[in-house]
C-alpha positions as CSV (number, residue, x, y, z in Angstrom):
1,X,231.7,138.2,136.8
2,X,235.2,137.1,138.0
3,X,237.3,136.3,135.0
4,X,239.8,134.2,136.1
5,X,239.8,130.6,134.2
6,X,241.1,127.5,135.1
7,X,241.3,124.4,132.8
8,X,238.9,121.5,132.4
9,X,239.9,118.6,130.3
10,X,237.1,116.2,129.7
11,X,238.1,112.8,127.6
12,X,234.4,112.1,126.0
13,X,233.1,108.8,124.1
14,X,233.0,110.0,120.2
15,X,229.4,109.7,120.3
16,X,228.7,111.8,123.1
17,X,231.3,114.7,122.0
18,X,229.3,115.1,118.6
19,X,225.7,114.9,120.6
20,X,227.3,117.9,122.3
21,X,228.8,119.3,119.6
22,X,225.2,119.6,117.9
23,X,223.0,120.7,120.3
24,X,225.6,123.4,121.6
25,X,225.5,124.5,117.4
26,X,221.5,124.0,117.8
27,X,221.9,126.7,120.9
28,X,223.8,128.9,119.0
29,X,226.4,128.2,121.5
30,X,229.9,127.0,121.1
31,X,230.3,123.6,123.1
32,X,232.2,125.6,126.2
33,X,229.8,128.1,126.4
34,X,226.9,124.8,126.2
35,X,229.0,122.8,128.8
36,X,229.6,125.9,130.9
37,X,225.7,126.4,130.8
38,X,225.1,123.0,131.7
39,X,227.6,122.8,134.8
40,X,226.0,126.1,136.0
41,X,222.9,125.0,136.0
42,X,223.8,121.4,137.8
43,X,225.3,122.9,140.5
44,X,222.4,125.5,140.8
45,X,220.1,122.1,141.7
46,X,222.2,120.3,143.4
47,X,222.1,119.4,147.2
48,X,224.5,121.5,149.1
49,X,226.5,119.9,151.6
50,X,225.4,119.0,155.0
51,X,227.8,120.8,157.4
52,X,227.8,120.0,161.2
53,X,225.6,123.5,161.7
54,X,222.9,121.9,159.8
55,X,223.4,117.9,161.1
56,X,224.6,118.1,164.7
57,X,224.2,114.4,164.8
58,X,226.8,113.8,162.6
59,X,229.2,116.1,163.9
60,X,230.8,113.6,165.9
61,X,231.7,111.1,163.3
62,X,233.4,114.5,161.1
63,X,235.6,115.2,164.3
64,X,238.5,113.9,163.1
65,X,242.4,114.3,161.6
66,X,240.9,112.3,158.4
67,X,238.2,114.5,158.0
68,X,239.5,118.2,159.1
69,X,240.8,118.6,155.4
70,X,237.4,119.5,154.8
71,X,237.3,122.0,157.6
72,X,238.0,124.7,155.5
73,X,235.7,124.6,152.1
């Protein structure tokens, strides 16, 4: 596992932080390694991005200066 960090800070409602706060304790977990959890498995499920290999049709409106920042991710 790579082990280099880099910062998240995360302003939460009060409510929220101690609904965290107890089910990361319920998980035996502390609420970074909950959250961290929880990220993980979000961006497990979630849709990856469409690139213009997968939607040709679109390739033409992403061929642009506006756009090429993106090029690269």
């Amino acid at each position: 596992m790579d082990r280099r960090t880099a910062r998240l800070t995360l302003d939460l409602p009060a409510d929220l932080h101690k609904e965290l706060k107890i089910l990361a304790a319920q998980s035996g977990l502390t609420m970074r390694e909950y959250c961290e959890r929880a990220i993980r498995t979000q961006l497990r499920t979630a849709p990856k991005p469409l690139t213009a290999r997968e939607a040709p049709e679109l390739a033409e409106l992403w061929d642009n200066e506006d756009d090429a920042v993106y090029d690269d991710l």
